[in-house]
N, C-alpha and C positions, 0 to 999 in steps of 0.2 A: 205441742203448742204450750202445755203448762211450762213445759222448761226451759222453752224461750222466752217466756215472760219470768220465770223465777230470775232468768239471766240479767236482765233488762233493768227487774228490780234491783238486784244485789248489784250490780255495776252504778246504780242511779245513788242505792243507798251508801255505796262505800263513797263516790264522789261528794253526795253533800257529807255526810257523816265525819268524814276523814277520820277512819279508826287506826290509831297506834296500836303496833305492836310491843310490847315491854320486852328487854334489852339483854333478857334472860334468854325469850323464844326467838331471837332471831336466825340465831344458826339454824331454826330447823324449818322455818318458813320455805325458803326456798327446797329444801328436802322433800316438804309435805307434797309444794304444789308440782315438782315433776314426779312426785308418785299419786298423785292425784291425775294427770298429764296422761301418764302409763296406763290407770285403770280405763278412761275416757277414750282411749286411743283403742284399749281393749273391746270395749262396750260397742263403741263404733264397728269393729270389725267381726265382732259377734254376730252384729245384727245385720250388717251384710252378710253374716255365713248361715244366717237364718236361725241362728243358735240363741240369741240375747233372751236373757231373762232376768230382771229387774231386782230379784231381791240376789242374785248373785252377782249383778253387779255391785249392789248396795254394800254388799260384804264386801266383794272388790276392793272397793275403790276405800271405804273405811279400815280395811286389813293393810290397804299397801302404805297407807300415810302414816297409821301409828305404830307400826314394823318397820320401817325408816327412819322414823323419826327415834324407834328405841333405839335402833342401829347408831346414830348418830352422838344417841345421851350417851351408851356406852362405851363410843370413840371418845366420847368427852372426860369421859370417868378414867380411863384408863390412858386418856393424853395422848391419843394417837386420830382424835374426833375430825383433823382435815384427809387424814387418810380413808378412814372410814367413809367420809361424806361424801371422797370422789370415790370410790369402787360403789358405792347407794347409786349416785349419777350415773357414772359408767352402765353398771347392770339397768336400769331402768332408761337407760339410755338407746340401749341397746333394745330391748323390748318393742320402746316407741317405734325407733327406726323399724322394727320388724313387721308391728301394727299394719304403721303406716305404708309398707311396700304391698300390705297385703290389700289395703284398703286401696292402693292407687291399681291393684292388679281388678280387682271387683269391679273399679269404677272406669276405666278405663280399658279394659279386657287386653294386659299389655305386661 
């Protein structure tokens, strides 16, 4: 229940709020939130496997956003940062859809 109201909140407060991002971290915003996506998708299917534990998600999900996100600065550094961005997408892509097959196999017995 607390993290459907954290949710509730943080959608309430970014609506009135309207917080910009600076023009710098845009490339990596969408980076963070489908490796943010991937842990969540993770976390889900943990805890249908009876396995979920809270501070390994916590690591999760903070390990796969600033590990993409370095992925990304480095594709940047070295000038090759839209290639880099789609193999981040791709592999974490790939993950989701995995989650998620495993999560409709739990919930659906299928």
């Amino acid at each position: 229940m607390i993290a459907v109201i954290g949710l509730v909140v943080g959608v309430v407060a970014g609506l009135v709020l309207q917080p910009t991002v600076p023009p710098e971290l845009q490339p990596y915003l969408p980076i963070a939130v489908v490796a943010a996506l991937d842990a969540i998708f993770g976390g889900v299917r943990a805890m249908l496997d009876g396995i979920f534990d809270d501070r390994v998600f916590l690591i999760s999900f903070l390990s796969n956003v600033i590990v993409a996100a370095l992925i990304v600065f480095l594709g940047d550094q070295l000038g090759v940062g839209t290639q880099l961005s789609t193999a981040v997408v791709v592999v974490l892509g790939i993950r989701i859809f995995s989650n998620a097959a495993s999560i409709r196999r739990h919930l659906f017995k299928a």
